[in-house]
Structure formats: structure tokens, C-alpha cells
C-alpha positions, 0 to 999 in steps of 0.5 A, spaced: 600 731 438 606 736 437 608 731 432 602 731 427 602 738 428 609 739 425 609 733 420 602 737 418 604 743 418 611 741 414 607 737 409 603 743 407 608 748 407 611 743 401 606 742 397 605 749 398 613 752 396 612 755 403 618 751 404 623 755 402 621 762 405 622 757 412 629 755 410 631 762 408 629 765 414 634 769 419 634 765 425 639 766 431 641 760 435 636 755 430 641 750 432 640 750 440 632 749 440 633 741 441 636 742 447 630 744 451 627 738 449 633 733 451 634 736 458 626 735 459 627 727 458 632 727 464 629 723 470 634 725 475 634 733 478 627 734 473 627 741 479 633 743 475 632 741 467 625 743 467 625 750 469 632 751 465 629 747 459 623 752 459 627 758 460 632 756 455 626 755 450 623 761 452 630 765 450 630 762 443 623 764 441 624 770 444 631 771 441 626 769 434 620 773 435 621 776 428 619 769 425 612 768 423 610 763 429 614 764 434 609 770 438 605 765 440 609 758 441 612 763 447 605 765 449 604 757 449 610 755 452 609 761 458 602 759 459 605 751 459 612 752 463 606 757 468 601 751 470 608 746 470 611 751 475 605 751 480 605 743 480 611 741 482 614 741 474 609 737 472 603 737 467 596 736 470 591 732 467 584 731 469 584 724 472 577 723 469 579 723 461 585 719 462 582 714 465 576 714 459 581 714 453 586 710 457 591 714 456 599 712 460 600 719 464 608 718 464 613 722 468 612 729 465 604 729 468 600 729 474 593 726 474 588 731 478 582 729 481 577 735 479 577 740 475 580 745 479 584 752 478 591 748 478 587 744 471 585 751 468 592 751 463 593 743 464 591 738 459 583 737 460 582 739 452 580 732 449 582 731 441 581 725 437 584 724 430 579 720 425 583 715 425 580 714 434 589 716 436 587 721 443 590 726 445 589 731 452 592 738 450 592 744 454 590 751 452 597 753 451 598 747 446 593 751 442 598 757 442 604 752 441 599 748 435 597 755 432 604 757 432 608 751 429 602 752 424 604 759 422 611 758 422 610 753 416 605 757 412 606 765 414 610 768 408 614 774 412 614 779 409 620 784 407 620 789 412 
């Protein structure tokens, strides 16, 4: 789902000329923010890529608190990294709605039976895009979403 959000967002920003205000921000170690999300992807030791992936992204949005956006990606990002802690580096998702949407529960997931305090801020929001593509997002997704939103659509003003 990020992805829709980023291209929507990015989309937007084009036919809006807020582009540029995203290109001419001032952000500090820009270019180290796909770390966090390749170290995700590693199967072996995820009890060390997970918790280092998210402390590094975490840094990195607060390092660029002062960019349009990044406030709530890390309110997001902490309340994901939160729940993800609490069960063993994994996201959980209601049982019941996977199965309903048939949706594939990969590495980075562990299915709940019930709707319990562990679930609270998993992945139990159902989204289904017009053209009928599910999705399963969190409460700190929403933050996320609300943020990349921002991000491409803010102009900042000079201070």
C-alpha cells in the first residue's frame, strides 16, 4: 500500500509544481533512508536487522524533523516498530481478515486468532482500492500514509 501512497503523492506534487519545494529541501543523510528497508528484507538474524532497521529509520526521520511530514512517519514508525517489538519482530494481522481477502501473510507477519491487546496497533484496518486490490494496514500506517502525504504536498515555509 506505501507504494500507491508514495506514487499518489509524488503524482500530485507533480501536477501541483510542489516538486520542487521536495527537491530543494535540506535533508541530513537523505541517502541512507533505503537502509532500514534492505535490512528488513534479510531472513537470517531478523532479531537483529529488525530492531537496527527501525532504530536507524527512526534516527533518520528525527534527524529530518524539520521536513513537512516526517513528524508523523516517525509517530507511524514508533507505534509500528511498538507492536512489531511485542511480537517477536513481527507484524500481526487479524487471522479472520487475511483469510476473507486471501491475502499471503509473508515473513514480516504473524497471524492473530482474535482481536486482542497484541492486535491493537497491527494490521486489522481493511482498505480495498476501487479496482478490488486488499490491503491490511495498521494505525501507525496511517500516521506513515498521512506523512508521505504531507511530505509531497506541504510547501515549508522559510523560517
Amino acid at each position: 500500500m506505501i507504494v500507491y501512497v508514495f506514487a499518489v503523492a509524488l503524482v500530485l506534487s507533480i501536477f501541483t509544481k510542489r516538486i520542487k519545494h521536495v527537491i530543494q529541501r535540506n535533508y541530513k543523510f537523505f541517502y541512507l533512508f533505503p537502509v532500514p528497508f534492505v535490512l528488513q528484507w534479510i531472513p537470517q538474524y531478523r532479531e537483529v536487522w529488525m530492531p537496527l532497521s527501525f532504530a536507524i529509520l527512526v534516527t533518520l526521520l528525527i534527524l529530518n524533523k524539520h521536513i513537512p511530514g516526517f513528524k508523523l512517519m516517525t509517530v507511524g514508525t514508533i507505534l509500528n516498530s511498538f507492536v512489531m517489538l511485542i511480537n517477536g519482530w513481527k507484524m500481526p494481522v487479524l487471522r479472520a481478515l487475511a483469510d476473507k481477502y486471501q491475502l499471503p501473510v509473508g515473513m514480516r507477519h504473524v497471524l492473530l486468532d482474535s482481536f486482542s491487546a497484541k492486535l491493537v496497533l497491527g494490521d486489522w484496518i481493511p482498505i480495498i482500492l476501487p479496482w478490488k486490490e486488499v490491503f491490511i494496514i495498521s494505525v501507525g500506517d496511517i500516521f506513515v500514509y498521512i506523512g508521505v502525504f504531507l511530505f509531497f504536498l506541504k510547501i515549508q515555509k522559510d523560517k
